[in-house]
One Martini backbone bead per residue (centre of mass of N, CA, C, O) as a GRO file, in nm:
protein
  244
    1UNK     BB    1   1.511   0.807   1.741
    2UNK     BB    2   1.347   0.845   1.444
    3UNK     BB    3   1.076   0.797   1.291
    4UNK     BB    4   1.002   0.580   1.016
    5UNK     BB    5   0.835   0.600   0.694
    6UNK     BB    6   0.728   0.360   0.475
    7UNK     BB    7   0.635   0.295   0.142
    8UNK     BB    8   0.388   0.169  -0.041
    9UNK     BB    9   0.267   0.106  -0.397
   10UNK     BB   10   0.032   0.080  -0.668
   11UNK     BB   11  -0.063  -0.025  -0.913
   12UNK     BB   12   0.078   0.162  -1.189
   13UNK     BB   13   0.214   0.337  -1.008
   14UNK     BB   14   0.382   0.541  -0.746
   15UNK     BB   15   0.554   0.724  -0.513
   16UNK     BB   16   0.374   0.990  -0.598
   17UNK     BB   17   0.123   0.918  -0.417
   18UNK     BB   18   0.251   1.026  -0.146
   19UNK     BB   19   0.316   1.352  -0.112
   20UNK     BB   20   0.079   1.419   0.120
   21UNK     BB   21   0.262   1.249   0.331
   22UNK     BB   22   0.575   1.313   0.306
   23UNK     BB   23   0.514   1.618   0.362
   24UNK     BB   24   0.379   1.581   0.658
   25UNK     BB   25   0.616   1.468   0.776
   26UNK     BB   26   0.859   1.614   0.712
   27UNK     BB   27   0.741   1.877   0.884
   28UNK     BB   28   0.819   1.707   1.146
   29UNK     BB   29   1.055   1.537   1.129
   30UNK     BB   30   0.982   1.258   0.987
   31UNK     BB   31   1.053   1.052   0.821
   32UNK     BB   32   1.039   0.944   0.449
   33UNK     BB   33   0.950   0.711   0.227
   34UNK     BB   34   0.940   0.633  -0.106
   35UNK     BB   35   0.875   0.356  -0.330
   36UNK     BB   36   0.984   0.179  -0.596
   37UNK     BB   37   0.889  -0.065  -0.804
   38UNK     BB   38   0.893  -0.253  -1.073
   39UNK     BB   39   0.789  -0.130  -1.336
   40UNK     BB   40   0.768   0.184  -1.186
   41UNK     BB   41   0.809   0.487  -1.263
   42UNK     BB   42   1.184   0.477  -1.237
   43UNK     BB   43   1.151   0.157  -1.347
   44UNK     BB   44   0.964   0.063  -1.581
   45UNK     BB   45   1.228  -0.069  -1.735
   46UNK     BB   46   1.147  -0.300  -1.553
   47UNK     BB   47   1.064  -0.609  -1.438
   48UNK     BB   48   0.821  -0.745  -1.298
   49UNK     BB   49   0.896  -0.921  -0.942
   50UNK     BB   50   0.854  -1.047  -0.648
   51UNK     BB   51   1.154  -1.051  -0.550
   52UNK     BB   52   1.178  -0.730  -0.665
   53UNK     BB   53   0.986  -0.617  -0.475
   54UNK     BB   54   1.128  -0.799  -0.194
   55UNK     BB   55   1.380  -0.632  -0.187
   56UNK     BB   56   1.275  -0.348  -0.182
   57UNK     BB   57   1.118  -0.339   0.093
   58UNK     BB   58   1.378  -0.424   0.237
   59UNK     BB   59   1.579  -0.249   0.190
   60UNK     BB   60   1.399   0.029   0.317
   61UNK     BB   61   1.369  -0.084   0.572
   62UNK     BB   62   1.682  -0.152   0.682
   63UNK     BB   63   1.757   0.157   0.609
   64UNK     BB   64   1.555   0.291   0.819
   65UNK     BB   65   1.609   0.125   1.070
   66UNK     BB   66   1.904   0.299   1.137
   67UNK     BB   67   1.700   0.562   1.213
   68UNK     BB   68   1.479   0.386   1.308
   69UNK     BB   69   1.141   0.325   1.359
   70UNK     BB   70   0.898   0.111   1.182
   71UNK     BB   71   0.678   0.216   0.929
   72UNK     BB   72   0.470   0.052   0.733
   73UNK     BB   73   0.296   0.163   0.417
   74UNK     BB   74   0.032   0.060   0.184
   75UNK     BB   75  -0.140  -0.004  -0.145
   76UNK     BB   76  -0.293  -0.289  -0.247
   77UNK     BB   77  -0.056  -0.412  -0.363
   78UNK     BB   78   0.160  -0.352  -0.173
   79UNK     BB   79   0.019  -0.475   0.037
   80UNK     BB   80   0.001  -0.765  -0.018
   81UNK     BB   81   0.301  -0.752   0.001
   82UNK     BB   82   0.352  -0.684   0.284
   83UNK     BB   83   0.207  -0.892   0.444
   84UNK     BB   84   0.432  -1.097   0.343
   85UNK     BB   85   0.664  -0.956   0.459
   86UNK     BB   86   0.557  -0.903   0.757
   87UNK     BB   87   0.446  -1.220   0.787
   88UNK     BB   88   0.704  -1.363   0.800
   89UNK     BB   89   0.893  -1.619   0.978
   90UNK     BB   90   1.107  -1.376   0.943
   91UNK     BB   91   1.123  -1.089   1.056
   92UNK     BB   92   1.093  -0.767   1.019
   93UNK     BB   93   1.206  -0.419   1.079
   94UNK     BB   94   0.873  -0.362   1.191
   95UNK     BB   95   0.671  -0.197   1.443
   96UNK     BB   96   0.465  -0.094   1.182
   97UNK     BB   97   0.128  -0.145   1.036
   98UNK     BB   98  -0.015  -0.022   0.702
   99UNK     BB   99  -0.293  -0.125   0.551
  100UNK     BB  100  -0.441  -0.052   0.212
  101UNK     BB  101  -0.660  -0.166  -0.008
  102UNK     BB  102  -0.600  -0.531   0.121
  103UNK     BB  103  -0.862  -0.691   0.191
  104UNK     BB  104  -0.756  -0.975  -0.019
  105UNK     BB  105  -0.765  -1.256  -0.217
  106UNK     BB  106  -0.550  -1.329  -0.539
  107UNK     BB  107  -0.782  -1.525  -0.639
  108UNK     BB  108  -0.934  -1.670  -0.872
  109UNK     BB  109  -1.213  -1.495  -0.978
  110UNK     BB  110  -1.179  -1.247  -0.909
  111UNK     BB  111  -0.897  -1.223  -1.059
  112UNK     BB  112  -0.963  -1.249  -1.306
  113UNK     BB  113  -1.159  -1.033  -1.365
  114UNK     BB  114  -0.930  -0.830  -1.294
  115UNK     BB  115  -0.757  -0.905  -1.569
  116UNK     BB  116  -0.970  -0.864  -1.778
  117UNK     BB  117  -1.027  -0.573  -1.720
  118UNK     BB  118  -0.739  -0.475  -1.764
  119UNK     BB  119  -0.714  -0.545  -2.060
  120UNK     BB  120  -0.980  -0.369  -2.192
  121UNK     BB  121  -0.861  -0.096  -2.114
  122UNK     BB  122  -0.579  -0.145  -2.291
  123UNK     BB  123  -0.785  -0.125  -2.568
  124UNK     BB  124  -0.816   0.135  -2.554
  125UNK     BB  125  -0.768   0.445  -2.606
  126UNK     BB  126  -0.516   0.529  -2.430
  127UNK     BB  127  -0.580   0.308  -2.198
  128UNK     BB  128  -0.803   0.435  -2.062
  129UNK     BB  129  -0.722   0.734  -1.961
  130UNK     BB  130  -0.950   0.903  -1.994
  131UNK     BB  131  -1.133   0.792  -1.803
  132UNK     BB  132  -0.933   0.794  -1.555
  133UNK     BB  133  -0.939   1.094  -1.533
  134UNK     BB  134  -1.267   1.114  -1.480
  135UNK     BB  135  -1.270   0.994  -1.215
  136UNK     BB  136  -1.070   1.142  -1.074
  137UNK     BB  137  -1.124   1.449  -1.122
  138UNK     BB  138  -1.416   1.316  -0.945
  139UNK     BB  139  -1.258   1.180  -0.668
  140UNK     BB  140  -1.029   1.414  -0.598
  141UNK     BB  141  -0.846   1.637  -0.463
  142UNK     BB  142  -0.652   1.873  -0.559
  143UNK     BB  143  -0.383   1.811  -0.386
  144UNK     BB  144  -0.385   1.491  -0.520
  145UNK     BB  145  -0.428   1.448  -0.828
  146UNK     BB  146  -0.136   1.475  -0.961
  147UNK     BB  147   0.025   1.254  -0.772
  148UNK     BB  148  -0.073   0.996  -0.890
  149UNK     BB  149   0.054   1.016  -1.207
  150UNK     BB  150   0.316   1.116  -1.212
  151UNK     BB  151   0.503   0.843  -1.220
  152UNK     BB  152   0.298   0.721  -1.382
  153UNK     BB  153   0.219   0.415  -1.560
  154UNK     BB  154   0.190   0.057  -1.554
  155UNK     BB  155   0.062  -0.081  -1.793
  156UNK     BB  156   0.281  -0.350  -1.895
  157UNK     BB  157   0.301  -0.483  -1.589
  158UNK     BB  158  -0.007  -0.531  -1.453
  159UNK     BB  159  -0.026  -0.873  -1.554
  160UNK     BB  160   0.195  -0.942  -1.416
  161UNK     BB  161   0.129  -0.871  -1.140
  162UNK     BB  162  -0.134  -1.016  -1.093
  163UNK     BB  163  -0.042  -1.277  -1.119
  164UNK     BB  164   0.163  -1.308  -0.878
  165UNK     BB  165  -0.014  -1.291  -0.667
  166UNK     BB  166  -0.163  -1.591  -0.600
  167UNK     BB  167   0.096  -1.692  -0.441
  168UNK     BB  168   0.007  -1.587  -0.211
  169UNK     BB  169   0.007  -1.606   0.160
  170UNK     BB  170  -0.197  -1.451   0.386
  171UNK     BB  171  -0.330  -1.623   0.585
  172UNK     BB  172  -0.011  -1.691   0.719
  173UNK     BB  173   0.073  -1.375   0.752
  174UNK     BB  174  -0.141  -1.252   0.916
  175UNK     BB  175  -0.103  -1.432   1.187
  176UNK     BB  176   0.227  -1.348   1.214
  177UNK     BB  177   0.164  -1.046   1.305
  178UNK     BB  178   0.320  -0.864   1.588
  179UNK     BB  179   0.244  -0.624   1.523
  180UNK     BB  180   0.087  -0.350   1.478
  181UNK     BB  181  -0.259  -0.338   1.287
  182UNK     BB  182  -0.393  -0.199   1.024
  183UNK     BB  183  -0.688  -0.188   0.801
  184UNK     BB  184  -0.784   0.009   0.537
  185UNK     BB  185  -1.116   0.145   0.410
  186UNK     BB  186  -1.287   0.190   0.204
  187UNK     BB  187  -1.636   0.182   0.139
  188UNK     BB  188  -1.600   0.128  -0.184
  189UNK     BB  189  -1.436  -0.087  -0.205
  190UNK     BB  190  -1.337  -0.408  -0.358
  191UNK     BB  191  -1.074  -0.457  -0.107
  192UNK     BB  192  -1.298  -0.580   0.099
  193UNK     BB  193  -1.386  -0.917   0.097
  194UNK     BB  194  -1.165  -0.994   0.369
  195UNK     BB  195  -1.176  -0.840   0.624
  196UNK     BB  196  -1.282  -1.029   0.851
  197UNK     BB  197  -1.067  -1.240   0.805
  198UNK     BB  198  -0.850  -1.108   0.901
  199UNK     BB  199  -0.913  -1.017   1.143
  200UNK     BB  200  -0.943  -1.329   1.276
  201UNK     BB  201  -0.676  -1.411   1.230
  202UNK     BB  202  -0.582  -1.126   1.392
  203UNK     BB  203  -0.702  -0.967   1.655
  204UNK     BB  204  -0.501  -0.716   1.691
  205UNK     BB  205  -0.617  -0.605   1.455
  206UNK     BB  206  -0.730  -0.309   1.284
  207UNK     BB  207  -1.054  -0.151   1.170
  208UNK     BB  208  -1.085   0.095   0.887
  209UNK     BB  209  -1.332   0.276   0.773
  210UNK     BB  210  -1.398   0.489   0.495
  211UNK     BB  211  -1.626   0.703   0.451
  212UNK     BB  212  -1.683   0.779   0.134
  213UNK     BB  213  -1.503   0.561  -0.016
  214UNK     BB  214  -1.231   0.453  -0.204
  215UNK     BB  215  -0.984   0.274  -0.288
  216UNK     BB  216  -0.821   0.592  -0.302
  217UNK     BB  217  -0.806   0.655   0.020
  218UNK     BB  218  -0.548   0.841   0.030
  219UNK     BB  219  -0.608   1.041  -0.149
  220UNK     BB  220  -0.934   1.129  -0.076
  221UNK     BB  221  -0.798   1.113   0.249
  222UNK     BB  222  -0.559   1.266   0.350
  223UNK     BB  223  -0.625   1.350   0.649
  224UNK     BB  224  -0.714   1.073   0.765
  225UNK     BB  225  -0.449   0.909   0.669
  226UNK     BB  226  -0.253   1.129   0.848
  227UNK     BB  227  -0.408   1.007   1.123
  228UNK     BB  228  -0.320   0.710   1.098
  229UNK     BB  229  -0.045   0.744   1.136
  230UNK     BB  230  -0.023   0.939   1.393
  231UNK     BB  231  -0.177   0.657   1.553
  232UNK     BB  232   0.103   0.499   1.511
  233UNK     BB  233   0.313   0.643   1.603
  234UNK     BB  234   0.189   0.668   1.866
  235UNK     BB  235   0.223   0.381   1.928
  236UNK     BB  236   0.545   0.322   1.919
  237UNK     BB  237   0.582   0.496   2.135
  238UNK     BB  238   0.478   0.374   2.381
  239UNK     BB  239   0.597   0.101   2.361
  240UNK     BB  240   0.895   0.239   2.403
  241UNK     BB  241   0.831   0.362   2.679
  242UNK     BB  242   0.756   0.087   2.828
  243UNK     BB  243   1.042  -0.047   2.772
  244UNK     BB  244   1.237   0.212   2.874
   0.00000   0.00000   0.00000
């Protein structure tokens, strides 16, 4: 069976965050699925809720199941949301799992500051899009640049999403999580602050941090974060021939 990879995105954006990742396996021969979540994307017109999060990831995920080893791979909400999906008390068909800046706790002061801090941005003119494209502009790399926004913004979802995140239990979903498990993050990443944290909860799992890169660590370094891909599946395939 050949190994799939689910994807799931971050706050805002949408499945199109992925195409340099998406491109990048199936050129391998390898499954890739970019699922947009509630709110976001082909859904924008759907209101974002925890439950239609994680139907989504289930359902994408239990879909490539039939196909093959899932690996599931995550970003930042979407991150936060699959930690706790995959670290369920009834584990889900996942072999192995990336998450990508998302070892933070999102409730308290932290959250609170983060929801202030956007709803400020959606008051400036154009939702301060000319900020965010300025700062994209000079912090992507060509390959990757029109990917991040190309499936739209979900504006009007974003304080709704920070909201329900906050009933996340992370500290106990990290440490059921019983598959291979990546922790990445950029260097200037902002959702670096419980990275220890997560990984003392669960020692089997890895931390990388990604030299000069910020919290956009899979777009900024699209060949980085596709050999860490690379490196899950590598780890799949021997789990595999070891059992087999």
């Amino acid at each position: 069976m050949t190994p799939q990879v689910v994807f799931v995105h971050g706050i805002r954006t949408s499945a199109s965050m992925w195409r340099a990742q998406v491109e990048h396996l199936t050129a391998a021969g390898i499954g890739a699925h970019a699922l947009d979540l509630p709110g976001h994307g082909t859904r924008m017109n759907e209101t974002f809720t925890l439950d239609g999060a994680f139907e989504t990831i289930d359902r994408a995920v239990r879909d490539a199941a039939t196909r093959g080893p899932v690996l599931l791979v995550a970003h930042s909400m979407g991150g936060l949301l699959s930690i706790q999906y995959t670290g369920c008390e009834d584990p889900p068909p996942v072999d192995a799992f990336i998450a990508a800046s998302c070892t933070a706790i999102p409730r308290g002061p932290g959250l609170a500051i983060y929801r202030t801090l956007a709803r400020g941005f959606n008051r400036l003119p154009g939702r301060g899009q000319a900020l965010t494209d300025m700062v994209l502009d000079r912090t992507l790399p060509p390959e990757t640049r029109t990917d991040f926004g190309a499936g739209g913004y979900a504006y009007d979802m974003q304080d709704v999403a920070l909201r329900s995140l906050s009933v996340l239990d992370l500290v106990t979903a990290v440490a059921r999580i019983s598959v291979p498990t990546w922790f990445v993050n950029g260097q200037w990443d902002q959702l670096r602050s419980n990275e220890r944290l997560f990984t003392a909860l669960n020692p089997d799992t890895e931390l990388i941090v990604v030299p000069r890169t910020s919290h956009l660590v899979t777009a900024m370094r699209p060949r980085v974060f596709n050999a860490v891909i690379g490196l899950a599946l590598a780890t799949m395939e021997r789990a595999r021939s070891a059992s087999g």
